[in-house]
C-alpha positions in Angstrom: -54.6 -112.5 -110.9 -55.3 -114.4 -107.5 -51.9 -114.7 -106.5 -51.7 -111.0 -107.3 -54.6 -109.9 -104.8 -53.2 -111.8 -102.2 -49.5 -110.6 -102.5 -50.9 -107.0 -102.7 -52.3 -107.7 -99.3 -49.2 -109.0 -97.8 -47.5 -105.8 -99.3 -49.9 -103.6 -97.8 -49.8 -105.0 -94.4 -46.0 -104.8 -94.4 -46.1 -101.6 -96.0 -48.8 -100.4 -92.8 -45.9 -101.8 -90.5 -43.2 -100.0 -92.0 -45.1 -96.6 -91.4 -46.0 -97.6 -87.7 -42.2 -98.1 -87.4 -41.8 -94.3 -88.8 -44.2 -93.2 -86.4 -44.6 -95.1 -82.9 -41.1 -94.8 -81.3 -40.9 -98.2 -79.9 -37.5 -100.2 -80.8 -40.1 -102.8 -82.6 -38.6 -103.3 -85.7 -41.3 -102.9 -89.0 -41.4 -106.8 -89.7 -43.2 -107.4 -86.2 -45.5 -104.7 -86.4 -46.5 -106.3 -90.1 -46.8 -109.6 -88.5 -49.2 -108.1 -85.4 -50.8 -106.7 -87.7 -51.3 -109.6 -90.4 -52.2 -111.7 -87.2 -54.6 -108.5 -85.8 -56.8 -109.0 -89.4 -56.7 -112.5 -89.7 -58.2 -113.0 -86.0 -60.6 -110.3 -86.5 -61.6 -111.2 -89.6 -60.6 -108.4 -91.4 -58.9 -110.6 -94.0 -60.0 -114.0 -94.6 -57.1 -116.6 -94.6 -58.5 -118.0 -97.7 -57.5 -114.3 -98.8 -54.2 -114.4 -98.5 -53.4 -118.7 -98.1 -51.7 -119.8 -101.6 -49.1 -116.6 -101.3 -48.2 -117.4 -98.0 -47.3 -120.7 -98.9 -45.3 -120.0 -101.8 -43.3 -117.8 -99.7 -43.4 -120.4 -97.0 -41.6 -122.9 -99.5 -38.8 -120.3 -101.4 -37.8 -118.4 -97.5 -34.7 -120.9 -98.0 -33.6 -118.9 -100.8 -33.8 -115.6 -98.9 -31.1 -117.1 -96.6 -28.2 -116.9 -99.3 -27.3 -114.1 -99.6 -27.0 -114.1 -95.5 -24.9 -117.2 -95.7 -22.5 -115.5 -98.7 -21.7 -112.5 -96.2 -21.5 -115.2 -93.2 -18.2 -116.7 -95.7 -17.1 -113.3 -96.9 -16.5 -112.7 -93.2 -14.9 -115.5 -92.2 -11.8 -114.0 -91.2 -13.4 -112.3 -88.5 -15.6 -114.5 -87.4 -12.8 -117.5 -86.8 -11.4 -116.1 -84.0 -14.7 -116.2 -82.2 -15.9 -119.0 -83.5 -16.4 -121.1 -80.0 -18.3 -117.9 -78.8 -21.0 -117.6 -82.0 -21.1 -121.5 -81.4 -22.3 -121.4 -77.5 -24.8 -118.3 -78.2 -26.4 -120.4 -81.3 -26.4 -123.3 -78.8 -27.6 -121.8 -75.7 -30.3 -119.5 -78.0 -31.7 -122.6 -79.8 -32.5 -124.0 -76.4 -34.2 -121.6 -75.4 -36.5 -120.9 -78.4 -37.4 -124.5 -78.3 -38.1 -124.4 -74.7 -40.0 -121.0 -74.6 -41.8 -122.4 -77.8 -42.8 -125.5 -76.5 -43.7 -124.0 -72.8 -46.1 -121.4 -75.1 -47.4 -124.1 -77.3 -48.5 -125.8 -73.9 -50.5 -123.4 -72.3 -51.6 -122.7 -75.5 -53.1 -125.8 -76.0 -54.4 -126.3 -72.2 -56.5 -123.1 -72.7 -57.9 -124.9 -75.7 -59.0 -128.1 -73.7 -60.4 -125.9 -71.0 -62.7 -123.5 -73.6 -64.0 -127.1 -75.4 -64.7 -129.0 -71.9 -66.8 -125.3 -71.3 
């Protein structure tokens, strides 16, 4: 019953995105909005993390099976995507890069702000 109370919560929050995503005409898709908003409640206290933790992680651990059915189209379309391949290689490259470096940048000032508010 837990794991259903929890996943009903993660349901409704995504469910709440995909309505501001009918209604605010932003080109955000519905997943962000669910995650701004799952991130709004759980800072806020709205929700409680203890609320919604074991579901998370058993989503956490099967996402790798979400990705097959991407990968099946990715060899369905193979023929077209050969002739570019040395393109789609660079972008993954070059876009990898700069997640990481964004990512890491973020995670430092992050954690710099931290230091500064436990020194205070």
């Amino acid at each position: 019953m837990k794991y259903l109370k929890q996943f009903g919560i993660i349901i409704i929050i995504s469910f709440i995105g995909e309505f501001m995503n009918m209604f605010i005409p932003l080109p955000i898709p519905a997943s962000i909005w669910g995650l701004v908003l799952m991130f709004l409640c759980l800072k806020l206290h709205i929700i409680k993390p203890e609320d919604v933790r074991e579901t998370a992680k058993l989503l956490i651990e099967i996402m790798p099976i979400m990705f097959i059915p991407a990968a099946v189209g990715l060899v369905e379309s193979w023929g077209s995507i050969q002739s570019n391949l040395l393109a789609y290689a660079v972008i993954t490259v070059i876009s990898t890069i700069i997640v990481m470096a964004v990512s890491g940048i973020v995670t430092q000032v992050i954690i710099k702000i931290d230091r500064k508010k436990k020194k205070v």
